[in-house]
C-alpha positions as CSV (number, residue, x, y, z in Angstrom):
1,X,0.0,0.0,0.0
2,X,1.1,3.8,-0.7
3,X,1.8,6.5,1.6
4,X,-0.8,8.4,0.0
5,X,-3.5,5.4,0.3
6,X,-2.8,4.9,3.5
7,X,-3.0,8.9,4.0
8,X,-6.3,8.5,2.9
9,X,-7.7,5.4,4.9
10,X,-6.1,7.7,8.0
11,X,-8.2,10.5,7.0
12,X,-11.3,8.8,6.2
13,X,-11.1,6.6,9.7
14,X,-11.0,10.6,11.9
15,X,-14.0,12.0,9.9
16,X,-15.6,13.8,12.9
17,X,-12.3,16.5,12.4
18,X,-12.2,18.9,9.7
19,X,-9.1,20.2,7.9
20,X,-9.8,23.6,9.3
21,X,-10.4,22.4,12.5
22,X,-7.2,20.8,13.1
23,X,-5.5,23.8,12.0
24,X,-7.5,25.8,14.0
25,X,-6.4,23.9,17.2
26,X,-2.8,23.5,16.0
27,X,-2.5,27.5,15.6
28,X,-3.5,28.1,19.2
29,X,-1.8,24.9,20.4
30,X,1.4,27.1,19.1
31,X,0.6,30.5,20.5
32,X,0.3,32.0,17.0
33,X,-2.5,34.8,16.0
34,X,-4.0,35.0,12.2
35,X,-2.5,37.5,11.2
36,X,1.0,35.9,12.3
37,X,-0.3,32.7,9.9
38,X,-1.3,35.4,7.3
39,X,1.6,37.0,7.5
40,X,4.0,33.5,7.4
41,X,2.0,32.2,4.2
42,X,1.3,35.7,2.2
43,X,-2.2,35.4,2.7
44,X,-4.7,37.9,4.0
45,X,-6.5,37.4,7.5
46,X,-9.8,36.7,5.7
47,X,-8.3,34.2,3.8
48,X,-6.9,32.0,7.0
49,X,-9.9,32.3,9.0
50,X,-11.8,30.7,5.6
51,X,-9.4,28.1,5.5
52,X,-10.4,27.4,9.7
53,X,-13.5,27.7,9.0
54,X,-13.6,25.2,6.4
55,X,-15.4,27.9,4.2
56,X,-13.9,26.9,1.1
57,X,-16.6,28.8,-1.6
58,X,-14.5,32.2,0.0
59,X,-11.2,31.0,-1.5
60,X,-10.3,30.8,-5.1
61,X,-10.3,27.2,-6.0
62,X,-9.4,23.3,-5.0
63,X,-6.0,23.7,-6.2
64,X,-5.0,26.9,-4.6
65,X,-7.4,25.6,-1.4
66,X,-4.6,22.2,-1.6
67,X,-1.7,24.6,-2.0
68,X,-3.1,26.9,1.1
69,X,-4.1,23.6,3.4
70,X,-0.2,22.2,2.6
71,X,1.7,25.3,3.2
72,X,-0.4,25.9,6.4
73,X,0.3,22.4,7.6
74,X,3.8,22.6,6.9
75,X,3.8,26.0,8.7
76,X,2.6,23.8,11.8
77,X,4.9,21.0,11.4
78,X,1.5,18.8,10.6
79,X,0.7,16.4,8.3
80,X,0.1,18.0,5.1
81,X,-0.9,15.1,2.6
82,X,-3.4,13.8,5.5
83,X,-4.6,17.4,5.3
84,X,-5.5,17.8,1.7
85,X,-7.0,14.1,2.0
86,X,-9.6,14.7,4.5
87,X,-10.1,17.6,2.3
88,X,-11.2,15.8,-0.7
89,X,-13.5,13.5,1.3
90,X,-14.7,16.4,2.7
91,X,-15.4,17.5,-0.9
92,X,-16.4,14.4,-2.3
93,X,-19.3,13.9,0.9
94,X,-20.4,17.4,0.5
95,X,-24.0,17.3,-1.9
96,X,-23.8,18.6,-5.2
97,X,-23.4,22.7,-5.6
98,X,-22.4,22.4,-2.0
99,X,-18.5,23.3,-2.2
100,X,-18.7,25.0,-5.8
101,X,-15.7,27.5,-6.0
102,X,-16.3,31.0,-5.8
103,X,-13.9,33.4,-8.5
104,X,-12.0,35.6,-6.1
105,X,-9.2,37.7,-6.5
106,X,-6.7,37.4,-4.7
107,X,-5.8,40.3,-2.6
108,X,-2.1,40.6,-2.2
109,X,-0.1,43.4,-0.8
110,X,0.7,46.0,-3.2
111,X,2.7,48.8,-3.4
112,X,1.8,51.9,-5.0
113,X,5.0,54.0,-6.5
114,X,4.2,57.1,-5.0
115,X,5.0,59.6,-7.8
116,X,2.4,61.8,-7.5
117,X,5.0,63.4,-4.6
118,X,7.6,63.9,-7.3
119,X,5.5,65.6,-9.7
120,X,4.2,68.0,-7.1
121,X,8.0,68.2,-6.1
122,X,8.3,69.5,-9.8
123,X,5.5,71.7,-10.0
124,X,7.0,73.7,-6.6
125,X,10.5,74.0,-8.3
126,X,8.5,75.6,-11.4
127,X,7.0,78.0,-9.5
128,X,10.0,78.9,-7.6
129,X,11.5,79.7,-10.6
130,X,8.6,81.8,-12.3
131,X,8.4,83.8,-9.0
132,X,12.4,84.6,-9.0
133,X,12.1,85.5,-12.3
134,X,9.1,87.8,-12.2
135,X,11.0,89.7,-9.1
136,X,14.3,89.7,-11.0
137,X,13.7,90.9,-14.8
138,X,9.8,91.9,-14.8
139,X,9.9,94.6,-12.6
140,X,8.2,97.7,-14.1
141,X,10.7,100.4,-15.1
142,X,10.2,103.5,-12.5
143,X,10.4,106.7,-14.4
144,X,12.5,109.3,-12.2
145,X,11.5,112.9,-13.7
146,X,14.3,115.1,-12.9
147,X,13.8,118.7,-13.8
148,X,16.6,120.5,-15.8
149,X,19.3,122.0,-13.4
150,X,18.8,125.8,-13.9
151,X,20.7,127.9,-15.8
152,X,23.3,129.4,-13.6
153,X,22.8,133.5,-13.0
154,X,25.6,135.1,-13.4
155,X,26.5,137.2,-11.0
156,X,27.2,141.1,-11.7
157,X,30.6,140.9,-10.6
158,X,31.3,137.7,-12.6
159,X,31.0,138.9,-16.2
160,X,32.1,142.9,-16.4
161,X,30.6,144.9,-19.3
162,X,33.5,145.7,-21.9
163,X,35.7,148.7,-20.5
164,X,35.6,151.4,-23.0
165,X,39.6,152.7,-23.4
166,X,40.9,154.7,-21.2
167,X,40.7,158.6,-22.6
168,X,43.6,160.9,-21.5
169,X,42.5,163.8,-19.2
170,X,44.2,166.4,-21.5
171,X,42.5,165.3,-24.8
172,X,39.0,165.4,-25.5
173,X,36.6,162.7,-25.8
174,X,36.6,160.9,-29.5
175,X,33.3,159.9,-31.1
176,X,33.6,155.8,-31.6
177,X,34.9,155.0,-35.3
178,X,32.1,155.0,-37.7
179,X,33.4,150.9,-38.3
180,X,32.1,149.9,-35.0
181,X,28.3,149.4,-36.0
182,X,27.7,145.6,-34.1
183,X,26.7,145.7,-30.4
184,X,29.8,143.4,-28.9
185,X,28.6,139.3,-28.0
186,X,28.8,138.5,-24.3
187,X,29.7,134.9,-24.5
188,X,30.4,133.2,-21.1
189,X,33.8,132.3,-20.5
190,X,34.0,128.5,-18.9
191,X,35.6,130.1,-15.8
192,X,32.5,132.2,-15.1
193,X,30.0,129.9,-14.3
194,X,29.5,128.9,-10.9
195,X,28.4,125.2,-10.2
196,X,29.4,121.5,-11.0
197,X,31.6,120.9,-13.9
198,X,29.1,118.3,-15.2
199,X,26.2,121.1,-14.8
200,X,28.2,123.1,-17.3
201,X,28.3,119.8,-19.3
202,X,24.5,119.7,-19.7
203,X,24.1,123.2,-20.1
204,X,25.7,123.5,-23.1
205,X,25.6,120.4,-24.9
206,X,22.0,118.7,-23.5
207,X,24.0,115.7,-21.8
208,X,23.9,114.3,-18.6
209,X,26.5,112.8,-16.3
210,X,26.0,109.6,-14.4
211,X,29.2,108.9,-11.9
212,X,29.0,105.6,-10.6
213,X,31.1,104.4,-7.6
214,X,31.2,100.2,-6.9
215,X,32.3,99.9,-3.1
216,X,31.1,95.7,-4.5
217,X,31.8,93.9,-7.4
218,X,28.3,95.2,-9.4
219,X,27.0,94.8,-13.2
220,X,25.6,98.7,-14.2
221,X,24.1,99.0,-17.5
222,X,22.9,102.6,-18.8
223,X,21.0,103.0,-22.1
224,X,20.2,106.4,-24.0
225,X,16.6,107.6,-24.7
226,X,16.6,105.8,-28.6
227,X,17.6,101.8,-26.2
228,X,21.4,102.5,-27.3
229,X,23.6,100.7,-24.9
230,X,25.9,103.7,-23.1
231,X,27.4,101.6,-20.9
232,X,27.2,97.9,-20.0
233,X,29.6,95.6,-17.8
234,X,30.7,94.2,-14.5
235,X,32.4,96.7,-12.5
236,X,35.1,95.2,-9.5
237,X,34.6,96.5,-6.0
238,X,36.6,100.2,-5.8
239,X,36.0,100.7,-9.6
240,X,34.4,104.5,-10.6
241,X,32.9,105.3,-14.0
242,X,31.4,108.5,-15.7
243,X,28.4,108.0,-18.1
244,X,27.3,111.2,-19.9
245,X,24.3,110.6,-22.7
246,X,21.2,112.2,-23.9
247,X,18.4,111.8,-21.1
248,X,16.1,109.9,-20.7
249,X,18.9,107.6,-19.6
250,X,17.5,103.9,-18.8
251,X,19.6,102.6,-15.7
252,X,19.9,99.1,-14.5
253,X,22.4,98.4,-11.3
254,X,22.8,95.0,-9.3
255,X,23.9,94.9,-6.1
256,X,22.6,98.6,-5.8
257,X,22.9,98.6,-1.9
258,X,27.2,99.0,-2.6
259,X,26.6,101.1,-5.3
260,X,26.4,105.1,-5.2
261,X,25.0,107.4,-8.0
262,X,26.1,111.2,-8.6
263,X,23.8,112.6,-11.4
264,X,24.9,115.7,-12.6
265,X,27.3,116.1,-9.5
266,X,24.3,115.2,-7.1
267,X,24.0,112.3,-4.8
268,X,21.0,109.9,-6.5
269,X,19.2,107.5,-3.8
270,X,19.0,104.1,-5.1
271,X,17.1,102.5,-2.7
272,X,12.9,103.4,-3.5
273,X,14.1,101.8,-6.8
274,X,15.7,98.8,-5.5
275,X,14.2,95.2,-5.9
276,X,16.1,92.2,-4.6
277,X,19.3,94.0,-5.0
278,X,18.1,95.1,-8.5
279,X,18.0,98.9,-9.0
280,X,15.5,99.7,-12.3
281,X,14.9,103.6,-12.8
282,X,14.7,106.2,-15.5
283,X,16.2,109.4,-15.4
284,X,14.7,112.6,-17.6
């Protein structure tokens, strides 16, 4: 006789105890809970207590219900064949319809790849970068109206009206030569007028003067009223320029808080133009 015939006669002469049953008793004969079992075999809680409970129509089929009923046996160092043959008679007694398999699926322990936390990760670096570079290079030009310096008066004792020749007290006074007919032109010598040299510069030609002094290493860029580029570079810490162009002069200076202006030979405050250590302005 074969093991697995006499397997059979062993289960068939013990019918009073169902497979779950003994399985059941075996658990708890080991101090082991269902989800310890579940966890052991890669089943689900529901899935052992179906198999204890001998509910067979809540598990996929006979041949997974075999497979479950050997590893569980093996789990509890019982008989396993014995298992799965009081199984069959079990089937093989039950009434027609009686132990007809259920389709289940399976429920197994997945894991979901949690991108959804990198794409919002991506979407947050995109509107980082938007943000900065809205502040940085969309900032709305500010349009500085400077008036005109005024013309500087000149005082009476600056420019003396031409001295007529001196007439010798013994001779009398000549009548002017008949050649003289044109009043004489006043013109202004450059000495004469009082003020900033770069005053005098605007005056008479219609240009302004930007002085720029870096106390940091800062970019400056300065363009003249048709967008031509005056000036435009990176300027080391201790470096001064002069800028002189037709206003308006468009003026762009980073790091503006170590940067100081003189226009036309007066201190300029960078600051209500500044933005993030940008300064944007216009100057008329």
């Amino acid at each position: 006789m074969s093991e697995t015939a006499a397997t059979v006669e062993e289960a068939a002469e013990s019918p009073g105890q169902r497979p779950g049953q003994r399985l059941a008793e075996s658990r708890a004969q080991k101090n082991l809970s269902v989800a310890e079992v579940a966890l052991q075999l890669k089943l689900s809680t529901g899935q052992v207590e179906a198999l204890e409970a001998d509910a067979y129509e809540r598990l996929p089929g006979p041949v997974f219900v075999r497979g479950f009923v050997r590893n569980y046996a093996r789990l509890l160092d019982l008989n396993g064949e014995e298992l799965v043959a009081a199984l069959n008679l079990q089937h093989e007694s039950a009434p027609p319809g009686a132990t007809a398999p259920h389709s289940h699926n399976i429920p197994f322990p997945e894991q979901r790849p949690l991108r959804w936390r990198r794409y919002v990760a991506a979407v947050l670096i995109l509107l980082i970068a938007v943000a900065l570079f809205e502040i940085l290079f969309s900032q709305p030009q500010t349009v500085v109206v400077v008036p005109p310096p005024a013309s500087p008066a000149f005082p009476a004792s600056d420019v003396a009206p031409p001295a007529a020749a001196p007439v010798p007290a013994s001779e009398p006074a000549m009548p002017p030569p008949p050649v003289v007919s044109e009043s004489p032109k006043i013109d202004a010598p450059p000495v004469s007028v009082a003020g900033d040299p770069a005053q005098a510069a605007v005056t008479g030609k219609g240009l302004a003067d930007l002085h720029f002094v870096f106390s940091v290493e800062s970019w400056a860029e300065v363009r003249d009223r048709n967008d031509r580029i005056l000036f435009s570079q990176l300027n080391p810490a201790g470096a001064e320029h002069h800028v002189q162009g037709r206003p308006p002069l468009s003026v762009v200076v980073g790091n503006a808080s170590g940067v100081k202006l003189l226009y036309n030979g007066k201190p300029f405050d960078l600051v209500p133009h500044t933005r993030v250590s940008v300064a944007r302005f216009t100057l008329e």
